[in-house]
GUPA-336270 format. One record per residue (C-alpha): residue number from 1; residue in three letters; y, x, z. Coordinates in nm, 4 decimals, padded with zeros to 6 digits. Example, Ala and Ser with C-alpha at 12.3 -4.5 7.8 and 13.67 -1.06 7.14 Angstrom:
% residues 2
 pos code        v        u        w
   1  ALA -00.4500  01.2300  00.7800
   2  SER -00.1060  01.3670  00.7140
//
This chain:
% residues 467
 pos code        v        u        w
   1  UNK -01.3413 -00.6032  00.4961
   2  UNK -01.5387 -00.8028  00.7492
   3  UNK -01.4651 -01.1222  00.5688
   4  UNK -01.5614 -00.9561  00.2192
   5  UNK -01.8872 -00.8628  00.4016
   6  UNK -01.9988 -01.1940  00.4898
   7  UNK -01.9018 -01.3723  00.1846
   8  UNK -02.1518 -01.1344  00.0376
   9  UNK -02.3998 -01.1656  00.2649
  10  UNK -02.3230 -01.5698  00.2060
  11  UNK -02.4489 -01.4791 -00.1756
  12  UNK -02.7488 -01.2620 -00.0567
  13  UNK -02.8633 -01.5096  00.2089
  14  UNK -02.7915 -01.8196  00.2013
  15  UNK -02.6377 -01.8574 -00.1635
  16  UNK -02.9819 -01.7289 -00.3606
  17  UNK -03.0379 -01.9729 -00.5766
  18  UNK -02.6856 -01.9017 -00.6918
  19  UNK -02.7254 -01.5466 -00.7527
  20  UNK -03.0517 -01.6597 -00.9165
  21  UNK -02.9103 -01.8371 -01.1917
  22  UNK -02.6017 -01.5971 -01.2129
  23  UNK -02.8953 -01.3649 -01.3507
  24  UNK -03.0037 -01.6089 -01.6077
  25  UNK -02.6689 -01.6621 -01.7088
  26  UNK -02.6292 -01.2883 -01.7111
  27  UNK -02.9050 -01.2142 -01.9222
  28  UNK -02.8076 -01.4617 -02.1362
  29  UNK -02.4773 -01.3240 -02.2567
  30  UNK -02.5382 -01.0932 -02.5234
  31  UNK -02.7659 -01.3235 -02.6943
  32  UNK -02.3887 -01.5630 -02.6614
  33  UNK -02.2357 -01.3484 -02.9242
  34  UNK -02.2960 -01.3656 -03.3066
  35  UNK -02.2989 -01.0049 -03.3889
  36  UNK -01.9356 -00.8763 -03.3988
  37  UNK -01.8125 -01.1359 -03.2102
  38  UNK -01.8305 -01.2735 -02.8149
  39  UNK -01.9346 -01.6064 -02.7763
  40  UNK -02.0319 -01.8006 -02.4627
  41  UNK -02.0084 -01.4824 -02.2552
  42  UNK -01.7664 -01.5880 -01.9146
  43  UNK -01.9748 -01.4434 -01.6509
  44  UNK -02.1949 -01.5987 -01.3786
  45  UNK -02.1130 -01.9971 -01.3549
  46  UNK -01.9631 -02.1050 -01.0129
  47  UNK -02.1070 -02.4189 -00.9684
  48  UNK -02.4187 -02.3652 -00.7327
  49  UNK -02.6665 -02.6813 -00.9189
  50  UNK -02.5709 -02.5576 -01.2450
  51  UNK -02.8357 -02.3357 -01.4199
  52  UNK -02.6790 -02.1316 -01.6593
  53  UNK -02.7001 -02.1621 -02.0801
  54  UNK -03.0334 -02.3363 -02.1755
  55  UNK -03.3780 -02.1006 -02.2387
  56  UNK -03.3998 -02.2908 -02.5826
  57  UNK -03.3943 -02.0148 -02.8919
  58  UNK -03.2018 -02.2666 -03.1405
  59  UNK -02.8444 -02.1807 -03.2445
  60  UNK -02.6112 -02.4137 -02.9676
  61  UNK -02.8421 -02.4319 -02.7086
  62  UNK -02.8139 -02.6499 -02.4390
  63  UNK -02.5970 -02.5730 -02.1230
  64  UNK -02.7379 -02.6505 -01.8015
  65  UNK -03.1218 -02.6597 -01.8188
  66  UNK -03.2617 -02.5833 -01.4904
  67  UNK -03.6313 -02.4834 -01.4692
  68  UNK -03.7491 -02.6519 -01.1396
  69  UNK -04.0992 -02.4819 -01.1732
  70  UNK -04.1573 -02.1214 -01.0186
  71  UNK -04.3894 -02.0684 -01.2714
  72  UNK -04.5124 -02.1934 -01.5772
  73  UNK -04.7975 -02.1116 -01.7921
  74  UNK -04.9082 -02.2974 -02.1141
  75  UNK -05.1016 -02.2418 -02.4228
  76  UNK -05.1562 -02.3910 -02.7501
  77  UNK -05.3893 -02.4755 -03.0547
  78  UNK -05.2980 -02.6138 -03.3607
  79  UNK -05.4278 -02.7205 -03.7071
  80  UNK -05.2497 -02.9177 -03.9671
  81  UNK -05.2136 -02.9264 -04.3483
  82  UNK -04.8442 -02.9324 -04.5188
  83  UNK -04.6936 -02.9973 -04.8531
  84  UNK -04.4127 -02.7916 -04.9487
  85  UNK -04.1624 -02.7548 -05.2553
  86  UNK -03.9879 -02.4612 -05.3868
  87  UNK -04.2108 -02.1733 -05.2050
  88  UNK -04.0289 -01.8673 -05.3979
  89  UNK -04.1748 -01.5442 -05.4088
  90  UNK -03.9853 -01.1626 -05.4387
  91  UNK -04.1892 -01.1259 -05.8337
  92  UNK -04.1313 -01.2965 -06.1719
  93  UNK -04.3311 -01.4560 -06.3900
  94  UNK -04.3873 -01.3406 -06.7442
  95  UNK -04.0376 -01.4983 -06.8862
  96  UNK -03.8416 -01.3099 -06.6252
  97  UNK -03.7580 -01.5914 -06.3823
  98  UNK -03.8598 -01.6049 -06.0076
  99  UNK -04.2020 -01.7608 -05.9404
 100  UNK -04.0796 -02.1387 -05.7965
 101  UNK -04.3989 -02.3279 -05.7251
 102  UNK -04.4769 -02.6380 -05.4861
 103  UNK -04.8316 -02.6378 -05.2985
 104  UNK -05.0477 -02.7662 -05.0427
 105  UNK -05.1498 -02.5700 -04.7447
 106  UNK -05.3351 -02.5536 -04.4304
 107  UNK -05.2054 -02.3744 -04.1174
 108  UNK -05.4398 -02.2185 -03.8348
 109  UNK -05.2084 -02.1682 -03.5067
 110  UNK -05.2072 -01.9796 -03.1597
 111  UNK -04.9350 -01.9398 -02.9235
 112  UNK -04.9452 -01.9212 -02.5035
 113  UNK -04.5941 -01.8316 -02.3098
 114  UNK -04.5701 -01.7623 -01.9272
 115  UNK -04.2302 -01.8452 -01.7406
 116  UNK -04.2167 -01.7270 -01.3699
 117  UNK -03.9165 -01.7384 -01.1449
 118  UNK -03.8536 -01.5648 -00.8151
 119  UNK -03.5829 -01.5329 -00.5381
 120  UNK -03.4857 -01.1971 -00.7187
 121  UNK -03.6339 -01.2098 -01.0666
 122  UNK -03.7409 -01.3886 -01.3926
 123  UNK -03.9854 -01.3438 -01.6546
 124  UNK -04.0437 -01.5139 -01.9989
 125  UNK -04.3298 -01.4036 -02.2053
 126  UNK -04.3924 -01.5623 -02.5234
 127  UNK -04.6501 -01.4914 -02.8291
 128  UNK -04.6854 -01.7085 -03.1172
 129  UNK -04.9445 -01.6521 -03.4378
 130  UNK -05.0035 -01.8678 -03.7331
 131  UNK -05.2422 -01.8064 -04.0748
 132  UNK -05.1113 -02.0287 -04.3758
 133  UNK -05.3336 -02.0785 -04.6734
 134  UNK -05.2112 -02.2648 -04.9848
 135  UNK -05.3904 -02.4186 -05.2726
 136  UNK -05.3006 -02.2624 -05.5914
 137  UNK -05.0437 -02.0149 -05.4785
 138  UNK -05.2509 -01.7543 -05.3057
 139  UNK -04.9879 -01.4855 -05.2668
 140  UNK -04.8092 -01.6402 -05.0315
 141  UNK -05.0897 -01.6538 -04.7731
 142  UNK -05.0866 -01.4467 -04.4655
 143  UNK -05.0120 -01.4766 -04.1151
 144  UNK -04.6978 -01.4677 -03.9355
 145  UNK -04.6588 -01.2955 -03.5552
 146  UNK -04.3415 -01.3595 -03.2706
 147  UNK -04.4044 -01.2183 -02.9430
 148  UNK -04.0933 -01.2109 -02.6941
 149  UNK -04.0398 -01.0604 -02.3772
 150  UNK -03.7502 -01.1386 -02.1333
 151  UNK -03.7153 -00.9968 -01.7835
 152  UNK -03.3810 -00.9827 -01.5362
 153  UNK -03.4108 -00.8663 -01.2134
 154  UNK -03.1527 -00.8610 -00.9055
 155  UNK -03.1045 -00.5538 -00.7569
 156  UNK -02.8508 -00.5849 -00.5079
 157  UNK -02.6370 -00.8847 -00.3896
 158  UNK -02.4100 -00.7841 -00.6518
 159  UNK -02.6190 -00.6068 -00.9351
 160  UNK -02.8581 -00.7780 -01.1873
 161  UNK -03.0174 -00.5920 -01.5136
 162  UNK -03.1964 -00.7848 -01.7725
 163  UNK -03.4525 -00.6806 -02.0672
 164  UNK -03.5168 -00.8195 -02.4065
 165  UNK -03.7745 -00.7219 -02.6500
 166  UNK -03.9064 -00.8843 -02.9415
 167  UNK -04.1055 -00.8147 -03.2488
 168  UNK -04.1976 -01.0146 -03.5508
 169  UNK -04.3349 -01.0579 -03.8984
 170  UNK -04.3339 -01.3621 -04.1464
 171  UNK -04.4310 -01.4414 -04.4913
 172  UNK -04.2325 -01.7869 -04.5272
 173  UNK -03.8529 -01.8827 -04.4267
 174  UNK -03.7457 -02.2005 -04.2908
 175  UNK -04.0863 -02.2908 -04.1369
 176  UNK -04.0639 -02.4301 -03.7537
 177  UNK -04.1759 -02.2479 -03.4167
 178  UNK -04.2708 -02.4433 -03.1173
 179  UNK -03.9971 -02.3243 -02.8916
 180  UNK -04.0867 -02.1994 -02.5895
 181  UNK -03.9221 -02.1713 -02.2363
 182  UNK -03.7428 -01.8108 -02.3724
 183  UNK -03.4883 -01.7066 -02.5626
 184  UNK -03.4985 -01.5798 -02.9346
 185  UNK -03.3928 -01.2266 -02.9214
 186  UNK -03.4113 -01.2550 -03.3073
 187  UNK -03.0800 -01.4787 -03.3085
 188  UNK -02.8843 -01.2094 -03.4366
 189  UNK -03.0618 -01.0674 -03.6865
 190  UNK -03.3028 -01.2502 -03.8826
 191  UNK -03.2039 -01.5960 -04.0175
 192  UNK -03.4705 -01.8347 -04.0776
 193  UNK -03.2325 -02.1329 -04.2936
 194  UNK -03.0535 -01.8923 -04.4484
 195  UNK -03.2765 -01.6900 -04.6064
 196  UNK -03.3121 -01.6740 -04.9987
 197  UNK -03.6390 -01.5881 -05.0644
 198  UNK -03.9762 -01.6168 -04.9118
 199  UNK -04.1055 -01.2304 -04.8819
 200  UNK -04.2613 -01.0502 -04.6176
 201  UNK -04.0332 -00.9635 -04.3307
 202  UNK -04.0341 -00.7390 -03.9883
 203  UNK -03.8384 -00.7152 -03.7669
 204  UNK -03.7754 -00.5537 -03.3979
 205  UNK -03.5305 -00.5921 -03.1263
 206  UNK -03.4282 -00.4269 -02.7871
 207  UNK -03.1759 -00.4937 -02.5629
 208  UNK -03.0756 -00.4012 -02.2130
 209  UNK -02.8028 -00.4972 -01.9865
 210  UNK -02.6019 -00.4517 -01.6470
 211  UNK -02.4184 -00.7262 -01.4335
 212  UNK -02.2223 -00.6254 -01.1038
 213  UNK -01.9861 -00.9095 -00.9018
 214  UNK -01.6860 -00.7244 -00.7967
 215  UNK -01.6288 -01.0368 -00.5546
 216  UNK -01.6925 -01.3467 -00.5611
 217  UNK -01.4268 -01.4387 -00.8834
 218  UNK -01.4665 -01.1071 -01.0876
 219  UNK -01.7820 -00.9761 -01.2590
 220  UNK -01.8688 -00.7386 -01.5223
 221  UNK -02.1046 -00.6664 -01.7695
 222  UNK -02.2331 -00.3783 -01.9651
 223  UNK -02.5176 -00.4539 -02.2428
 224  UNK -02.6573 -00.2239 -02.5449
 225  UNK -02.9269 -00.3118 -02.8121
 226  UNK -03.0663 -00.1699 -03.1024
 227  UNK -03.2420 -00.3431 -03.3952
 228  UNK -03.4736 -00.2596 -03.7124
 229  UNK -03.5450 -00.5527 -04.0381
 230  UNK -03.7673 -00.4403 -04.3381
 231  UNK -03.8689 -00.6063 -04.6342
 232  UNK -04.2097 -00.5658 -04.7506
 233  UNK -04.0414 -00.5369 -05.1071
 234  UNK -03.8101 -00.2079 -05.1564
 235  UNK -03.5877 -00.4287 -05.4297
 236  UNK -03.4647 -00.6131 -05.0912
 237  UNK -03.2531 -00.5864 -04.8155
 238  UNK -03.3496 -00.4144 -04.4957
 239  UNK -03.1155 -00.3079 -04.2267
 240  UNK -03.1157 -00.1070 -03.8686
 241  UNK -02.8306 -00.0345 -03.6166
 242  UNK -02.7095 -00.1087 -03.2940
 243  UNK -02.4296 -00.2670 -03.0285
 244  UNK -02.2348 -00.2327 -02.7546
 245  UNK -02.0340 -00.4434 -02.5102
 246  UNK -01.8572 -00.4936 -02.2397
 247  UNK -01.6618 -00.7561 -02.0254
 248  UNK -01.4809 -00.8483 -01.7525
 249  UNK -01.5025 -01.2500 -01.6117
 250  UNK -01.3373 -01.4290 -01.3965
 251  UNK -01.3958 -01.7721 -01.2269
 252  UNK -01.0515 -01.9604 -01.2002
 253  UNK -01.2096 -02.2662 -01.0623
 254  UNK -01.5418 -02.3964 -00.9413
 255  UNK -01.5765 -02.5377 -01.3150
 256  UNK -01.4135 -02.2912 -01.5151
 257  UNK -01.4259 -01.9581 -01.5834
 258  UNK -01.2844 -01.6951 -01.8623
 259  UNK -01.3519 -01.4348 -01.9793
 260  UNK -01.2323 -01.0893 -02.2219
 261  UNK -01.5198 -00.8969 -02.4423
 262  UNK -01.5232 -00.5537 -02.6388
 263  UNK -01.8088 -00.4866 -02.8813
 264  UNK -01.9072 -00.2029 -03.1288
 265  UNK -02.1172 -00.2913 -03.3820
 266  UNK -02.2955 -00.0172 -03.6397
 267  UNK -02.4974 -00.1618 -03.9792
 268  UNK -02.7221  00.1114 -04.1458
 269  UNK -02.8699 -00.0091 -04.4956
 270  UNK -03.1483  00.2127 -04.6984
 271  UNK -03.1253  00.3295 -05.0431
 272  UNK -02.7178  00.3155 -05.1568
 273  UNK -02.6476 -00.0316 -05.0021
 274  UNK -02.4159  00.1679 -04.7611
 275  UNK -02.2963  00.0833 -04.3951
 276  UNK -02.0152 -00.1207 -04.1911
 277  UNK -01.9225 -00.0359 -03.8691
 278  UNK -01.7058 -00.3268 -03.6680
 279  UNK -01.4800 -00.3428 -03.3481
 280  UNK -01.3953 -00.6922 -03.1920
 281  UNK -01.2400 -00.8102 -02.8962
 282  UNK -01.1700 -01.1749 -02.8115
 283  UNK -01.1599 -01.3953 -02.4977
 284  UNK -01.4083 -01.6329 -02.4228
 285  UNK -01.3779 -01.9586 -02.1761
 286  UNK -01.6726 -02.1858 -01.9980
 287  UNK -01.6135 -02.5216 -01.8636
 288  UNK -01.8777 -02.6965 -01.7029
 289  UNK -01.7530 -03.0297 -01.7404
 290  UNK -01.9966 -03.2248 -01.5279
 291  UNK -02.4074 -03.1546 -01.4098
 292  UNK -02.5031 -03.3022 -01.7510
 293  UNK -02.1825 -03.1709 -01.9989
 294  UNK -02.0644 -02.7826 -02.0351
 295  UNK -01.8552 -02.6372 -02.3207
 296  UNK -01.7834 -02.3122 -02.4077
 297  UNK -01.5487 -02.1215 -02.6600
 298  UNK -01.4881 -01.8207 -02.7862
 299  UNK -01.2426 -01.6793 -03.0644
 300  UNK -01.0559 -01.3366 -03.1396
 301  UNK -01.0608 -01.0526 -03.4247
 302  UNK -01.2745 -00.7706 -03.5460
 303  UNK -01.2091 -00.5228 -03.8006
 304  UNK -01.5309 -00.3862 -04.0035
 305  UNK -01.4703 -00.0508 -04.1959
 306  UNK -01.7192 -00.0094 -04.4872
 307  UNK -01.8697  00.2570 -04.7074
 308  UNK -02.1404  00.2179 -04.9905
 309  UNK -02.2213  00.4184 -05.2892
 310  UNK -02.1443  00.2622 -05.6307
 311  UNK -02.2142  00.4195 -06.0145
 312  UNK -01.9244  00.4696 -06.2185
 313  UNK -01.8728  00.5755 -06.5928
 314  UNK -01.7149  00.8776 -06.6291
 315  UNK -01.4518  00.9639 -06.8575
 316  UNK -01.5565  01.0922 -07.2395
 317  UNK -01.4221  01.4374 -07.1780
 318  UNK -01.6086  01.5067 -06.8393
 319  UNK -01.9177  01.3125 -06.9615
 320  UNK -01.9588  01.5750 -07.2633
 321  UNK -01.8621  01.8539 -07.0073
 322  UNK -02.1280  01.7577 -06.7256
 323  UNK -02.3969  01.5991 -06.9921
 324  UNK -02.4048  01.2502 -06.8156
 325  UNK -02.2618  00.9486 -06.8344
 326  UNK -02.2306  00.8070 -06.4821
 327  UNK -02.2207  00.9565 -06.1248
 328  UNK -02.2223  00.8329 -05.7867
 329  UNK -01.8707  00.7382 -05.5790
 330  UNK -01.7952  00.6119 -05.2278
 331  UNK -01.6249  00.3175 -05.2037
 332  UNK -01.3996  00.2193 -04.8565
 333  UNK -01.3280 -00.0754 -04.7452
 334  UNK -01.1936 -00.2118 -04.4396
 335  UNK -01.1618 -00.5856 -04.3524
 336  UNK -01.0311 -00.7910 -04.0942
 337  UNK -01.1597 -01.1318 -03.9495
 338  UNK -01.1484 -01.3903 -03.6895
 339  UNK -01.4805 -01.4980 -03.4956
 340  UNK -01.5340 -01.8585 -03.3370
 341  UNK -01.8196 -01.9218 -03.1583
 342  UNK -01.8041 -02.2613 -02.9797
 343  UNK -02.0948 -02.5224 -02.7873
 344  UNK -02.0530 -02.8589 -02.6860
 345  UNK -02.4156 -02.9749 -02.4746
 346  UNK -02.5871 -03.1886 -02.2447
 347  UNK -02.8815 -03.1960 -02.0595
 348  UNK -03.0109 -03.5148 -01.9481
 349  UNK -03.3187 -03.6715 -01.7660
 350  UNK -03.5261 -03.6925 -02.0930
 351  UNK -03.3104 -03.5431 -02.3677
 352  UNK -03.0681 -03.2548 -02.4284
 353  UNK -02.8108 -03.2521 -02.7310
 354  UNK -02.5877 -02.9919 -02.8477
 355  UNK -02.3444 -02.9135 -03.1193
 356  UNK -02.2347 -02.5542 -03.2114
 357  UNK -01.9708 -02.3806 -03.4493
 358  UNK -01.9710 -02.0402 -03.5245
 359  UNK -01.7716 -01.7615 -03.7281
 360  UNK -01.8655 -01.3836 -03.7305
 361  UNK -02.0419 -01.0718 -03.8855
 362  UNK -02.4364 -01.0430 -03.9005
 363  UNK -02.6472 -00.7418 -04.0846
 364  UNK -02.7321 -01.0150 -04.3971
 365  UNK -03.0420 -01.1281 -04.5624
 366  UNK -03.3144 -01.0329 -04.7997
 367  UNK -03.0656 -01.0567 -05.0805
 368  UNK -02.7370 -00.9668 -04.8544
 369  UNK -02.5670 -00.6705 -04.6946
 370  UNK -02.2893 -00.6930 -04.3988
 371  UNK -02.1888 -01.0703 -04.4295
 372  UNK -01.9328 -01.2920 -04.2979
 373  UNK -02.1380 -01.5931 -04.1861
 374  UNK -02.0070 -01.9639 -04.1172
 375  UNK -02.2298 -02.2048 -03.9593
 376  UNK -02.2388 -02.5950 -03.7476
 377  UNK -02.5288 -02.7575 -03.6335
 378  UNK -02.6555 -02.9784 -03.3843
 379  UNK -02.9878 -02.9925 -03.1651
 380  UNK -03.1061 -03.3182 -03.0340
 381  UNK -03.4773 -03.3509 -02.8410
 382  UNK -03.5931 -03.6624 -02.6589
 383  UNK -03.9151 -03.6619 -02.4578
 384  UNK -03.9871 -04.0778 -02.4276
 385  UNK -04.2509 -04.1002 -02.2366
 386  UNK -04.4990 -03.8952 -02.0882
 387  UNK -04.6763 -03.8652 -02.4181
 388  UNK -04.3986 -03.8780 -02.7281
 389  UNK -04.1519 -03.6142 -02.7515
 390  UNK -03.9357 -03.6402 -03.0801
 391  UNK -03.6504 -03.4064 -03.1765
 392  UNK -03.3791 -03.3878 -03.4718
 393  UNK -03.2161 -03.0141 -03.5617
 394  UNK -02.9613 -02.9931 -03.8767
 395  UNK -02.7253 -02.7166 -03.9926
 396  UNK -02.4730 -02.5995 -04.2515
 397  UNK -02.4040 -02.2164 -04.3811
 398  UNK -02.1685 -02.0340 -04.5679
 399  UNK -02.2824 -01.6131 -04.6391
 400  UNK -02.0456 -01.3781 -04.7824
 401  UNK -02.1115 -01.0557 -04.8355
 402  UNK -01.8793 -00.7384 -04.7067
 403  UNK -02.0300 -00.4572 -04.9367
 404  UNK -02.1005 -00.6974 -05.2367
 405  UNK -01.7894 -00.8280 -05.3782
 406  UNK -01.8677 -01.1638 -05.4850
 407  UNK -02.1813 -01.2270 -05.3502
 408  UNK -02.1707 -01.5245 -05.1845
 409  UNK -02.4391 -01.8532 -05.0560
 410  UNK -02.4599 -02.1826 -04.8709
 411  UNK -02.7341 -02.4033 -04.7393
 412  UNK -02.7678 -02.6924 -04.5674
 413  UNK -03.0653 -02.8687 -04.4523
 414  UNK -03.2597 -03.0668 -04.1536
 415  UNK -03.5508 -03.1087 -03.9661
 416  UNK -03.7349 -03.4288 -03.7426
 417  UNK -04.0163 -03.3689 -03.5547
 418  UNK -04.2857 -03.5819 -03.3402
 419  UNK -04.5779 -03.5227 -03.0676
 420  UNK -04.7592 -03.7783 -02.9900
 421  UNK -04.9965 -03.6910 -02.7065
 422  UNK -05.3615 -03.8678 -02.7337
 423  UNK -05.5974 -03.8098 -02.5006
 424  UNK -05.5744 -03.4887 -02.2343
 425  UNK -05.4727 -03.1783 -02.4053
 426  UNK -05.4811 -03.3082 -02.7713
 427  UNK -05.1334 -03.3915 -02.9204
 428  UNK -05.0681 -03.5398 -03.2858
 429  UNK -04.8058 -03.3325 -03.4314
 430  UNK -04.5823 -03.4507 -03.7663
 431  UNK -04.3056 -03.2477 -03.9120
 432  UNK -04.0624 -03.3346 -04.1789
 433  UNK -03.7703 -03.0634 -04.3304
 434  UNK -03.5493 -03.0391 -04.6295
 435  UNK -03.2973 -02.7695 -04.6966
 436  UNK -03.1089 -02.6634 -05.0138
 437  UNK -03.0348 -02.2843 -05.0846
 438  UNK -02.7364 -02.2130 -05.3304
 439  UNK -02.6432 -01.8789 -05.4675
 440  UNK -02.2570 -01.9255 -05.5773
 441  UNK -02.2198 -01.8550 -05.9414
 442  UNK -02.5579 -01.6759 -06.0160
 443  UNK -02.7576 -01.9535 -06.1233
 444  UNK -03.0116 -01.9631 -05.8194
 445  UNK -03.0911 -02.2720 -05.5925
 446  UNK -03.3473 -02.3841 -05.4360
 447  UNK -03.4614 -02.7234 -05.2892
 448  UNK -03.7212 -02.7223 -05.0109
 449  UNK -03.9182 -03.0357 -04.8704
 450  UNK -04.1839 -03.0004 -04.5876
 451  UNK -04.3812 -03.2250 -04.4942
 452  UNK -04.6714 -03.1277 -04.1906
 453  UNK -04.9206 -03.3094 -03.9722
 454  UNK -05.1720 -03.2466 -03.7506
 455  UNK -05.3298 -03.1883 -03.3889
 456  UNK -05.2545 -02.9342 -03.1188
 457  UNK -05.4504 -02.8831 -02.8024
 458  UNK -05.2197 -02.8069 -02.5146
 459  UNK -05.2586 -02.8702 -02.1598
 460  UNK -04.9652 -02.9906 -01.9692
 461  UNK -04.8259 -03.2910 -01.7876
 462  UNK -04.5260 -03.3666 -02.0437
 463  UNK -04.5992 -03.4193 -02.4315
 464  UNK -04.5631 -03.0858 -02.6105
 465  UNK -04.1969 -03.0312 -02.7409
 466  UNK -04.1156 -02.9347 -03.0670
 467  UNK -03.7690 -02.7287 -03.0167
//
């Protein structure tokens, strides 16, 4: 017992930048898994100079990215005009088809985020505004709001608890973000490449969770969170409900470490779309395979049990007996599935890279209910000198939908982007995107080219980075 003591008090005293970024990696966990399934979530890494899963909020982020800084506080400005194709509003036109147009716009933008570190805590505050105008297709100006919060806290030598909130609204899908030094808490629930249409959208997310080190090899960890999405348009889909997991990790050497996850997850959907509740379970392994390279893996099953109202005709002889034609019926359904979640990264000097698979249930999109989603990417950002920072993101999707037989999509698409920084604060900023939306068998795609530049005030010593 006397030993046990003072390998803790190793942890508390002497080991606290350990147990420091044990809480990163803690808080980081849930945000690991893609809805019904665990992903990246093996418990506290054992390697004392490695710092955990990257603060980047791109799918695959980077392993290993260490803020030095105790604290960090930046803010910025931006203006620049865009060109972009395919901007397709929830409305038709008189024939009956969806209004398609391409347009210039301008773009007014405000953001500021605040990172501080202590011996025992961490904070990540992030708030991001933009107002888009566009020439000749007025209704799909607006302004779009992110504001993040992210706090963990130690509370013993062998407890942590971390806090997530977030809230947003956006007019436009696939549009960038300048990412800050927090995660996205929206990961989970809100799309931005996958989404079919560009409508209004809301969304808000809370999360809470509870780490405890049984000894130095074994930890746990208990999380919860609870989210809301609405559509501005009722003919859409919105969607609330909630999760819960729970998991057990242990460290089998300094450089690897496994782990086993439960998880409930609950869809609600308004109006007769219906609801899916899931349970998966699934193992999940970390491998830090030098200071620069970590991978991690998870896979296992979930079954999702379904119900959703559907209109059926009625027989002739009960139609002439009840005076109607149709009536309501539940439908049940109950599926099974396999989840991979998997991230190969590196964080060097002046770059990080990453490549990420992934397999699992989400709540859907505008146009989707409970889906089965598919998606690889990668994540590339080089800062070149102390003024240009360039980065390259691309991914590929595959949607089908749980409680709309044959409803399925894909997309596919990339983005490059460039800050150049001129004098002081003032950056020139370029952007260049493409993505293509397909809606299997309906007759619906969509083809969208962006094309930005500008200027951005921002004070700080490095070049501003894009993602």
């Amino acid at each position: 017992m006397r030993d046990q003591a003072n390998r803790f008090r190793r942890i508390g005293a002497g080991g606290r930048t350990w147990a420091w970024k044990t809480i990163v990696w803690a808080s980081m966990v849930y945000l690991a898994l893609v809805d019904s399934s665990p992903a990246r979530a093996q418990g506290p890494s054992p390697l004392p100079d490695f710092g955990g899963p990257s603060l980047l909020s791109r799918p695959g982020g980077v392993g290993g990215r260490i803020v030095e800084a105790p604290a960090v506080y930046r803010f910025y400005v931006s203006g620049f005009g865009h060109y972009s194709t395919d901007l397709t509003a929830a409305a038709t036109d008189p024939a009956g088809r969806l209004r398609q147009e391409d347009a210039l716009g301008g773009t007014l933008a405000v953001g500021a985020y605040v990172f501080r570190r202590t011996d025992r805590s961490l904070l990540g505050l992030d708030y991001q505004g933009a107002y888009q105008a566009y020439s000749g297709a007025t209704s799909f100006n607006g302004t779009d709001h992110m504001l993040t919060l992210n706090y963990s806290r130690r509370l013993t030598f062998r407890t942590a608890v971390d806090f997530q909130q977030g809230a947003l609204t956006y007019g436009t899908a696939y549009r960038g973000y300048i990412t800050p030094l927090v995660s996205d808490p929206f990961v989970e629930t809100v799309d931005w490449s996958g989404e079919p249409l560009d409508a209004r959208t809301y969304a808000l997310v809370t999360s809470a969770g509870l780490s405890h080190w049984l000894s130095e090899r074994w930890s746990t960890y208990l999380s919860g969170s609870g989210f809301v999405v609405r559509r501005h348009s009722r003919a859409l889909v919105g969607a609330h409900g909630y999760t819960a997991t729970g998991g057990v990790y242990r460290a089998l050497t300094p450089h690897v470490s496994l782990g086993g996850i439960y998880r409930f997850v609950s869809y609600r959907y308004p109006s007769d779309i219906g609801q899916t509740d899931a349970h998966a379970t699934g193992l999940g392994l970390n491998i830090v395979l030098s200071p620069i390279w970590s991978f991690s893996a998870a896979a296992g099953g979930y079954r999702a049990e379904s119900e959703r109202l559907v209109r059926v005709r009625l027989d002739p002889l009960i139609a002439l007996l009840l005076g109607q034609l149709t009536a309501l019926e539940v439908t049940h359904g109950v599926y099974w599935g396999t989840f991979v979640e998997s991230t190969l990264a590196a964080q060097f000097e002046r770059s990080s890279l990453s490549f990420f698979y992934a397999r699992g249930l989400r709540p859907g999109t505008a146009l989707f209910a409970s889906s089965a989603v598919e998606t690889v990417g990668f994540n590339y950002s080089y800062t070149a000198t102390e003024r240009l920072n360039t980065g390259i993101y691309g991914s590929y999707g595959r949607y089908r939908s749980l409680l709309q037989p044959g409803l399925h999509s894909h997309h596919y698409g990339a983005q490059w982007g460039v800050t150049y920084r001129l004098a002081g604060p003032v950056h020139l900023t370029a952007q260049l995107g493409a993505r293509r939306y397909e809606l299997e068998g309906r007759g619906f795609d969509r083809t969208r080219l962006y094309v930005g530049c500008g200027f951005t005030i921002s004070p700080g010593e490095r070049p501003l980075s894009l993602w």
